[in-house]
Every structure is written in C-alpha cells, then in structure tokens.
FIMI-581183 format. One record per residue (C-alpha): z, x, y. Coordinates in pm, 1 decimal, padded with zeros to 6 digits. Layout:
<atoms>
<<Z,X,Y>>,
...
</atoms>
This chain:
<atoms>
<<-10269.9,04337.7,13325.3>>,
<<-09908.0,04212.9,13318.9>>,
<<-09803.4,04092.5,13011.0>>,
<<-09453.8,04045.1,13059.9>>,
<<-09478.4,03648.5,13181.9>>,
<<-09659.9,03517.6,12883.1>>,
<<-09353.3,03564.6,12609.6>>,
<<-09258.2,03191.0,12560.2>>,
<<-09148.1,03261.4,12166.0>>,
<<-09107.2,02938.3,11989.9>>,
<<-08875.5,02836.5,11693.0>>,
<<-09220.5,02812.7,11512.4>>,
<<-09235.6,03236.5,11530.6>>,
<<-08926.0,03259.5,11464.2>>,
<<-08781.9,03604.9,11434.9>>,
<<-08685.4,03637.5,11073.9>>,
<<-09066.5,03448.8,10974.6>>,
<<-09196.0,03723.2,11240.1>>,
<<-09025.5,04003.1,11023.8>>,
<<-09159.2,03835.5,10712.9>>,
<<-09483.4,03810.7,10837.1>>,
<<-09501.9,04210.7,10977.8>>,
<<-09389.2,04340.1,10600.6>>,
<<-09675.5,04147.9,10446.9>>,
<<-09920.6,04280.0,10681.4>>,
<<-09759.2,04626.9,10645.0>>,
<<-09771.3,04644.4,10239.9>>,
<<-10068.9,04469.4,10230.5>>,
<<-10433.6,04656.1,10068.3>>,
<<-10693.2,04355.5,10066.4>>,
<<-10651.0,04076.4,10304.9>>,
<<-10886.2,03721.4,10260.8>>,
<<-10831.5,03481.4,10527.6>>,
<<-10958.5,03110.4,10433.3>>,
<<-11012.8,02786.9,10595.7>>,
<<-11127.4,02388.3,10550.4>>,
<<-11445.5,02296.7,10427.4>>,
<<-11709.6,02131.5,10671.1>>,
<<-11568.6,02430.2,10964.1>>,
<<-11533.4,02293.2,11286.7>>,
<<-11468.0,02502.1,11657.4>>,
<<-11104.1,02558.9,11576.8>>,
<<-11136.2,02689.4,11196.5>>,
<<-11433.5,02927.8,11286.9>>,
<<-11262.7,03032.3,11604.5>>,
<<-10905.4,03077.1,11392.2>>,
<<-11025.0,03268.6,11178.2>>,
<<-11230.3,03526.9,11364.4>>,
<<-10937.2,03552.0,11628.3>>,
<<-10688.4,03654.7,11324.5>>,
<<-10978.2,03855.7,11176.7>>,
<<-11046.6,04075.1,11511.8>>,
<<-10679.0,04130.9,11523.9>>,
<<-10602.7,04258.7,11216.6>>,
<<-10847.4,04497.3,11188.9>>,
<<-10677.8,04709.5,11456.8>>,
<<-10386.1,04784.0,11206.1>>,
<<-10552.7,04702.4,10876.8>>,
<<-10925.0,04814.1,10751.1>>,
<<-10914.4,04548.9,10474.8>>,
<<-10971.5,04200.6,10606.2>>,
<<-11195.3,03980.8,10488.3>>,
<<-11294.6,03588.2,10582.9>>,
<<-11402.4,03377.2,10303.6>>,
<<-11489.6,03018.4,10404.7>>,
<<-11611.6,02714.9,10151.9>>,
<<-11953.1,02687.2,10347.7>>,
<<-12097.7,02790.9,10642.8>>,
<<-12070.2,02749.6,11006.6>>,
<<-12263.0,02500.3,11222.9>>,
<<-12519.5,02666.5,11386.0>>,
<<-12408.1,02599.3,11744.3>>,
<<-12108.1,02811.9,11650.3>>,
<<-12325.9,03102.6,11516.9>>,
<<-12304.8,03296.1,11872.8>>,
<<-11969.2,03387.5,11815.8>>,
<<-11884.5,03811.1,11766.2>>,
<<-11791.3,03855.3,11374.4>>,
<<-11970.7,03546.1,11276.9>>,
<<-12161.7,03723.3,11035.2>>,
<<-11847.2,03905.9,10850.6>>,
<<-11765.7,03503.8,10679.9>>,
<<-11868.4,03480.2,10328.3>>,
<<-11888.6,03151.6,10206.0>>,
<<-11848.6,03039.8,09832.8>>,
<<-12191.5,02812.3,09914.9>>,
<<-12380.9,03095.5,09966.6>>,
<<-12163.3,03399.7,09823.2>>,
<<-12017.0,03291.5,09521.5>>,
<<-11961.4,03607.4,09357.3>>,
<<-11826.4,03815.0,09632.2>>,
<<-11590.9,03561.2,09749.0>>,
<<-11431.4,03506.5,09394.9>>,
<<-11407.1,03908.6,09360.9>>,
<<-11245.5,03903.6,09674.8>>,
<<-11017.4,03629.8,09625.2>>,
<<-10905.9,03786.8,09278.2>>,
<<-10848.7,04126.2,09456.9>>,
<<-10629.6,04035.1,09723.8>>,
<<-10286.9,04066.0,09788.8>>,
<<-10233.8,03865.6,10145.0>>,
<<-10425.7,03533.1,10171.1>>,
<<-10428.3,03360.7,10491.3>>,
<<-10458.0,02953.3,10474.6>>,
<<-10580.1,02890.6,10869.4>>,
<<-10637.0,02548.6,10997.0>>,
<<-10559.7,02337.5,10675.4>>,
<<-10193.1,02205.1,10524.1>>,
<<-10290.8,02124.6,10155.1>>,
<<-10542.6,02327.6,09901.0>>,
<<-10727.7,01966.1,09899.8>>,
<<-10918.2,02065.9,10207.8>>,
<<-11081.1,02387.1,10084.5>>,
<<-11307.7,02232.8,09827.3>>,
<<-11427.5,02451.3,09529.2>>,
<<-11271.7,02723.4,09722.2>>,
<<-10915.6,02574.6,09628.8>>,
<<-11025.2,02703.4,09224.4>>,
<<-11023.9,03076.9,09353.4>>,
<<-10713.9,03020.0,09521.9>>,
<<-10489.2,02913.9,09269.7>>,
<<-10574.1,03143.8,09025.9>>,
<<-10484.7,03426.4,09340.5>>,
<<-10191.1,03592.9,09295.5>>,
<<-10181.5,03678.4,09638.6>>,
<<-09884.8,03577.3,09861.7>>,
<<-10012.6,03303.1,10091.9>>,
<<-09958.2,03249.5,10458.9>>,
<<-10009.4,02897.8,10640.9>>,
<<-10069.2,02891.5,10992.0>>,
<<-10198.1,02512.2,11083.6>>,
<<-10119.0,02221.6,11318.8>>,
<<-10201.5,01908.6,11062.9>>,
<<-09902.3,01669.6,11000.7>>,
<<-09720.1,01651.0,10651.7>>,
<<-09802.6,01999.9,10592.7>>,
<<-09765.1,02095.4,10141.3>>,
<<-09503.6,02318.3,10181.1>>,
<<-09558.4,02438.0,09765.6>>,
<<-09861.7,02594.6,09752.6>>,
<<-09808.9,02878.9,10034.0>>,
<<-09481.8,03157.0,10082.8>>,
<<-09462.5,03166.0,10406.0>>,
<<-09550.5,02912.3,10674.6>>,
<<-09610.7,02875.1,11030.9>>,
<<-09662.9,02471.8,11117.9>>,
<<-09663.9,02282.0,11456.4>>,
<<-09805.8,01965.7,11449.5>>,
<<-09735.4,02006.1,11872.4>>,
<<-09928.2,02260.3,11911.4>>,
<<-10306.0,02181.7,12056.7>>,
<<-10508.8,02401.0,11788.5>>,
<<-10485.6,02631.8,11524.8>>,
<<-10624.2,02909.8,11738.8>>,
<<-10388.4,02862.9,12011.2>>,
<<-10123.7,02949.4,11717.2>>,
<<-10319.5,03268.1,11637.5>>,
<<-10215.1,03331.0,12022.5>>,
<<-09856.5,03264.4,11965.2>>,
<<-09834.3,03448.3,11649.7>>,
<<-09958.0,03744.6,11841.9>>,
<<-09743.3,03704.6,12126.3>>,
<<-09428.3,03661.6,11896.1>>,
<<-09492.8,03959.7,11766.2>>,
<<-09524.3,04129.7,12145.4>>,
<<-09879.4,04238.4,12073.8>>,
<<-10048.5,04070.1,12359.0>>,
<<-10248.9,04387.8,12471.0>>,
<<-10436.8,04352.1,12141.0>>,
<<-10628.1,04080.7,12288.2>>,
<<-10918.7,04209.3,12322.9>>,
<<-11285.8,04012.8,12394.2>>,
<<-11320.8,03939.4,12041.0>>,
<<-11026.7,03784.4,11974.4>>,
<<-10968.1,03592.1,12323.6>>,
<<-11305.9,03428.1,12280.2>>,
<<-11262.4,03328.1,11929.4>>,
<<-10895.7,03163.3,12032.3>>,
<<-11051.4,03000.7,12377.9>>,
<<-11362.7,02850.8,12129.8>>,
<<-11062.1,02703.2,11909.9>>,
<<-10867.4,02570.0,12198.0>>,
<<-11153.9,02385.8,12354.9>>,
<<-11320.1,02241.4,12061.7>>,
<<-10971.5,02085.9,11929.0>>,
<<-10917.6,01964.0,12272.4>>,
<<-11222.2,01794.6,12389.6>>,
<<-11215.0,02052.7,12682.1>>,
<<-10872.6,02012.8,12752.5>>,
<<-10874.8,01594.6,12772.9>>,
<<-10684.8,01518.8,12451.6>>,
<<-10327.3,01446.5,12446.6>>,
<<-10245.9,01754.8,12249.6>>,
<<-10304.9,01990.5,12578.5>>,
<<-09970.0,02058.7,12697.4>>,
<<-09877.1,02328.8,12969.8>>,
<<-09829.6,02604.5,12728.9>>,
<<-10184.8,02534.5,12665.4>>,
<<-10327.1,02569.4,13002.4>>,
<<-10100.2,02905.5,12998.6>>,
<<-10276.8,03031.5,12765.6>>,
<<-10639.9,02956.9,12850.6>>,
<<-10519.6,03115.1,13181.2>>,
<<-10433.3,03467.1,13039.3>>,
<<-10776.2,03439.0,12786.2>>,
<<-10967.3,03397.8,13096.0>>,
<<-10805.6,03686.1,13279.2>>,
<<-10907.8,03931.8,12948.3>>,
<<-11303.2,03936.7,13110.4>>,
<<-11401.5,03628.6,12888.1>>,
<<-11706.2,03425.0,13028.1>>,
<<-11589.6,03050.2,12973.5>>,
<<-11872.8,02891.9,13149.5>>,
<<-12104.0,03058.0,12900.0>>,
<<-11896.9,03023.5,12615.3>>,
<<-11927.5,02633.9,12716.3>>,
<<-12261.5,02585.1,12708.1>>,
<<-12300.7,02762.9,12379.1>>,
<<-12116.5,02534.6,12212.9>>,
<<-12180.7,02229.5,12439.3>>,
<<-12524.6,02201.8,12630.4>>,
<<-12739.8,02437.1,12337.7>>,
<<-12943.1,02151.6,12188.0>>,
<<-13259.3,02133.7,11934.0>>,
<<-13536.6,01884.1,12015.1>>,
<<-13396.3,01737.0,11679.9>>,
<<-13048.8,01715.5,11790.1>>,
<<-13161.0,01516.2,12131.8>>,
<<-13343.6,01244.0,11955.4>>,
<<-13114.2,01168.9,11681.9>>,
<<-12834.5,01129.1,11941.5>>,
<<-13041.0,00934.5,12144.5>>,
<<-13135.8,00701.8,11821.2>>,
<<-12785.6,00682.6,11730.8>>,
<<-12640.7,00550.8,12096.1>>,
<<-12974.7,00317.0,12134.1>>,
<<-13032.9,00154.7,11744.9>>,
<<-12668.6,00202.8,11566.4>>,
<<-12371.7,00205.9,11816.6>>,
<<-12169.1,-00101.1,11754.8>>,
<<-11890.9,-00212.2,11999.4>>,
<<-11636.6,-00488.6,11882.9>>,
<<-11530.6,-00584.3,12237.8>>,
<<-11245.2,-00810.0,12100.4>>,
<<-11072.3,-00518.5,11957.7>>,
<<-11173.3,-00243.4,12160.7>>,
<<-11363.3,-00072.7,11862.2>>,
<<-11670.7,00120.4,11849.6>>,
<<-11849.6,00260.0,11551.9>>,
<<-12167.9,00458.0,11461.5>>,
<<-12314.4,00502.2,11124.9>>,
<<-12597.1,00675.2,10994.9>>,
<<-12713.0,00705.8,10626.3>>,
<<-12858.6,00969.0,10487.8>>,
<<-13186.7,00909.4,10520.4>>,
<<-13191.6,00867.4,10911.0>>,
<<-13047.7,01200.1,10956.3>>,
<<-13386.6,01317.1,10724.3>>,
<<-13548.6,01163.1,10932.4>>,
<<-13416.7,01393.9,11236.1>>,
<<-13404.4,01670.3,10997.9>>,
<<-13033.3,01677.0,11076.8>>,
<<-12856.1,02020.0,11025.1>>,
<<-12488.6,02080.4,10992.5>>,
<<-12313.1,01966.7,11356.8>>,
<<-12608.5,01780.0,11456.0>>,
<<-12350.3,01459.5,11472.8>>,
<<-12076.2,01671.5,11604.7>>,
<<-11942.6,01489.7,11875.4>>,
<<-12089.1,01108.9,11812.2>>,
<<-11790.1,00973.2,11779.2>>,
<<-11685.9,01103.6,12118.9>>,
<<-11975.0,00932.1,12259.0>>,
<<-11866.7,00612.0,12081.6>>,
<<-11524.3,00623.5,12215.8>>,
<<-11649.1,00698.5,12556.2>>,
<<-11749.2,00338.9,12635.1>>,
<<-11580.3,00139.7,12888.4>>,
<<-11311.9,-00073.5,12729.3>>,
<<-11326.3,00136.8,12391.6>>,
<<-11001.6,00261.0,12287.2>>,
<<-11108.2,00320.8,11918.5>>,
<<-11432.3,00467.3,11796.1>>,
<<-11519.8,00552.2,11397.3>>,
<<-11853.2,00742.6,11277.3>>,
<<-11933.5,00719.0,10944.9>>,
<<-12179.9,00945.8,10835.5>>,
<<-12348.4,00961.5,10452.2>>,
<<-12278.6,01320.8,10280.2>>,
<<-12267.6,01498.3,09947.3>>,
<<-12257.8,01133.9,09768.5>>,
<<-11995.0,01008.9,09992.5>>,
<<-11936.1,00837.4,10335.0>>,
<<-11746.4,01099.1,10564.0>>,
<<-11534.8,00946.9,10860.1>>,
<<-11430.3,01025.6,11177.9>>,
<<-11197.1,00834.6,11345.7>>,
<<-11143.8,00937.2,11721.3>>,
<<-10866.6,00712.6,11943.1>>,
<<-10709.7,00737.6,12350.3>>,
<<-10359.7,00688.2,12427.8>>,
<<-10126.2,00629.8,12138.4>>,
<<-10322.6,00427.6,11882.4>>,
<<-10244.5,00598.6,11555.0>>,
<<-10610.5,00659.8,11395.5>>,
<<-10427.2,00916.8,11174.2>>,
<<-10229.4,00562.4,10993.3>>,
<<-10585.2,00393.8,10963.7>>,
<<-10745.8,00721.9,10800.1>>,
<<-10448.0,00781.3,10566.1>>,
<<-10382.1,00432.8,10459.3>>,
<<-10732.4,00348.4,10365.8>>,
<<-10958.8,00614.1,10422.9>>,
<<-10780.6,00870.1,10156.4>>,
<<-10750.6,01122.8,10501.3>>,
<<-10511.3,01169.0,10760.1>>,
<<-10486.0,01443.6,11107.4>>,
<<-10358.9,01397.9,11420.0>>,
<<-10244.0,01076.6,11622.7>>,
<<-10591.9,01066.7,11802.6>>,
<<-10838.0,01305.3,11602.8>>,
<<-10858.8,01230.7,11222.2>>,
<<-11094.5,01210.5,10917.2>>,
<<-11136.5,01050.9,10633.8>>,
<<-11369.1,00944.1,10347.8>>,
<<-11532.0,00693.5,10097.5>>,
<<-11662.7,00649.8,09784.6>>,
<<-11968.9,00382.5,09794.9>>,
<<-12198.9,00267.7,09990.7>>,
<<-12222.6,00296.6,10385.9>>,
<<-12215.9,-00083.5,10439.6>>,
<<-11967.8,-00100.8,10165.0>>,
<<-11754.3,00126.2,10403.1>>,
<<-11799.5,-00050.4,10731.6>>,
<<-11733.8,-00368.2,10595.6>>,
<<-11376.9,-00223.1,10516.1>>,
<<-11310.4,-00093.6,10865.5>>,
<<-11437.1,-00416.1,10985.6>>,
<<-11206.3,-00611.8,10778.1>>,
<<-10904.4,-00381.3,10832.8>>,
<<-10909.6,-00386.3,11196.0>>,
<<-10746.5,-00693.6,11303.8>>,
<<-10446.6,-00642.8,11130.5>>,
<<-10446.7,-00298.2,11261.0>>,
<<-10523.6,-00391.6,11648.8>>,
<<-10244.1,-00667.0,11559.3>>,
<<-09999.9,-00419.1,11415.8>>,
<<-10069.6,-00187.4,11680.0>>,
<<-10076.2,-00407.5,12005.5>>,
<<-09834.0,-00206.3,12226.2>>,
<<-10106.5,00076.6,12188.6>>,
<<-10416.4,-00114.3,12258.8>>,
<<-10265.3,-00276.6,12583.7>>,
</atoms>
C-alpha cells in the first residue's frame, strides 16, 4: 500500500506537540489510557485504536474505563484487555497509582470520568488529552491535542498516527477500532461533523482488509428480542412530537426499561429515531438512571442543542449531538424542556427555518 497521499498534518499535530508527545511515549514504563463514563462507539473504539498501537513500541499499556462497554460493542478485538473501576476496582486504582503516562481519550474535563476522576488526581502521571468536545479544561492535563472540527475522537487517533508518519502501523486492530469510532460519532457518515478528511480516512481503513459491512451490522442490525420490543414500545406508547416547534421527545422511567429488562445501549439510538420524523428538527430522550434523568439531545442543521444542554441541562457537546442531565423526577424534567422551548425555537428561528 501507498502511504505517501494520506499525510494531511494539521496545526492540531503540530510538530513541536508531535515531539512532545514521542518523548513521553519513549520514557514512559506503565501507560493507562482512560475515557468517559457511560462508553459510547467512539470512546471504546478510541481507546482500543491507541491501545493496539502502542503496544507495537511499548509492552506496558493498559485501558482503564469507569464501567463497562455496551454489549453490542463487545465484538470488538482487545475488548476484553478494559478494566473498569465498576467491576475492577482494585486493579484499576493500582494501575492508575503506578503509571507514568495517562491518556484522557474522548473527554475535555475530569467531570466526565466519574469515580474514576478520584484515581486520577491523585496520579502523578503526566496526562495527555486527545478529544473533540468544545471548551476543552486546559488545567488538568500537560499536553493536549483538541479539535472540536474534527468528526470523532478516533479519527484523531488516525491523525495522531499519521503526524507522526506511522501509517503502516495500522494494522486490523487498530483500523477497525478507529472505523467503529468514526461511524458511531457520525451517524454513518450523515452528521455535519463528516468533512472530506473524513471520508479520506474511512477510505484508507477500508483499503487495510477491514470488513465494514460486517463491522455494521455488529453494531447496528445485532438485536435481542428485548431490545426489539422496548424500541417498538417506545416509538408506539411514549414518542411525543410538538409539531409547532419541530420537537420530538421520548422518555422512559426506570421501571419501563425493567420491564424490557433493558441492558446498557438498549436505548442507544432512540433519540435518532425521534429526530427522524418528518418535520422534526429537534429530538430529546430522557431516560431515568443511577437516581437521575440522563438526556440526550440530538438536532439537524444548525440548531445549537449543545446551548439548550449547557444552559439548563448542566451538559454541553457538539452543535448537533449533546447530553445532559437532571436531578428529579422524569416529569419534573420534561416539563422543563417543555417550558424552555419556545423561547429557544424563538431565539433560534434562523435555525429552525
């Protein structure tokens, strides 16, 4: 394979952070790469695309995530190397304490990590962000590698690795885990954050041997009989569309997914379905978790769901993808959104026209 075409290096890899980044690597003995809690296609795949790189130059790499994967993500190749605090507690903290080089992958502020964020401060390791979130906390890492441009966190594992002209250490492993990042972040390549560089990449991943039609349907069209009928209850009994403002929502408490004996990304992708309606622009699903209401606010064009999240939702991600959360009661939480959104449709018309 030619390599030659595909070194685009950006301002983001830039060569003194590149030189950085190579004498941390070099010096470093124990190496713990991290990620958000509740992992999603993009922090799995991150992390398991740095993690099958760096083992070709360093033994010592671990992944230590807050909790685990969902299961339609369990396929992937190194899966089982990620120790999670949930259900590791003691070797992640040992690890954590012994390392030298922690990685921060797919998350801008220590606030995302969960319990996890108690092992990390007390690291003395030197930290390294590598993330595409907006308003990144520039004070709690050394060294940091942020484009909110860029379509995923995975396809900045590719550009790290082609800044520092190692694209022949691509290997299965690692272009699967970056393609599984880059398609999960972009709804298949349909959200706004796909640019060309994107597509450029996808196109040398799939010339490396990867299958991407089965790589799909693992993560797509792999289904329980559980999974079926609470999306089908959840489209027929609690999708709400507020024509006038072209709003959707979906809730569900946490006793209907019980009922479904729901398992971690059993709702993955509601929200999706929500904003999929004709004449939706703006779709929330507000689902009832660990004692609070998690949200997920998805949006087309340029209607800022990121504003909506941060100023009342205590969240905040990207222009069209973003979460949030609160403290209360479901109803108690809809009611909000309901009450919010005229003045946000009103503040926002230019968007929703």
């Amino acid at each position: 394979m030619n390599w030659d075409g595909f070194y685009f290096i950006t301002m983001t890899f830039s060569e003194t952070k590149i030189a950085t980044f190579n004498e941390l690597v070099s010096h470093s003995k124990s190496i713990v790469i991290t990620s958000h809690k509740s992992p999603d296609g993009d922090s799995i795949g991150s992390s398991l695309a740095l993690y099958h790189y760096l083992i070709q130059e360093s033994a010592n790499v671990k992944i230590c995530h807050p909790d685990p994967a969902p299961h339609f993500l369990h396929w992937m190749k190194g899966q089982e190397e990620i120790l999670t605090l949930e259900e590791n507690e003691a070797d992640v903290k040992s690890l954590m304490e012994q390392a030298d080089l922690i990685f921060c992958l797919d998350y801008n502020a220590p606030g995302r990590i969960g319990k996890l964020d108690e092992h990390l401060s007390n690291s003395s390791a030197t930290r390294i962000m590598i993330d595409h979130h907006r308003d990144p906390d520039m004070n709690f890492v050394q060294l940091m590698f942020s484009d909110t441009s860029a379509s995923s966190t995975a396809q900045l594992i590719f550009e790290l690795i082609e800044s520092r002209r190692d694209l022949p250490k691509i290997n299965h492993e690692v272009a699967e885990a970056i393609y599984t990042g880059i398609i999960t972040d972009t709804g298949s390549f349909r959200f706004s954050s796909v640019l060309p560089k994107t597509h450029e990449i996808a196109a040398f991943l799939l010339q490396t041997g990867i299958d991407h039609a089965a790589l799909h349907e693992n993560i797509f069209d792999t289904n329980t009989e559980d999974r079926i009928k609470l999306t089908s209850y959840a489209l027929l009994e609690k999708l709400v569309v507020l024509k006038d403002y072209q709003a959707a929502y979906i809730s569900l408490t946490k006793e209907e997914q019980e009922r479904f004996s729901a398992v971690k990304g059993d709702t993955e992708g509601l929200v999706n379905q929500a904003l999929s309606v004709q004449g939706v622009k703006m779709a929330l699903f507000f689902k009832e978790s660990d004692g609070i209401i998690k949200i997920s606010l998805r949006s087309t064009g340029k209607i800022p769901v990121n504003d909506m999240a941060r100023n009342n939702f205590q969240g905040g991600g990207h222009l069209n993808a973003s979460g949030g959360k609160f403290v209360g009661k479901i109803e108690d939480a809809i009611a909000k959104f309901v009450t919010i959104l005229p003045k946000f449709v009103e503040e926002n018309t230019a968007c929703f026209d």
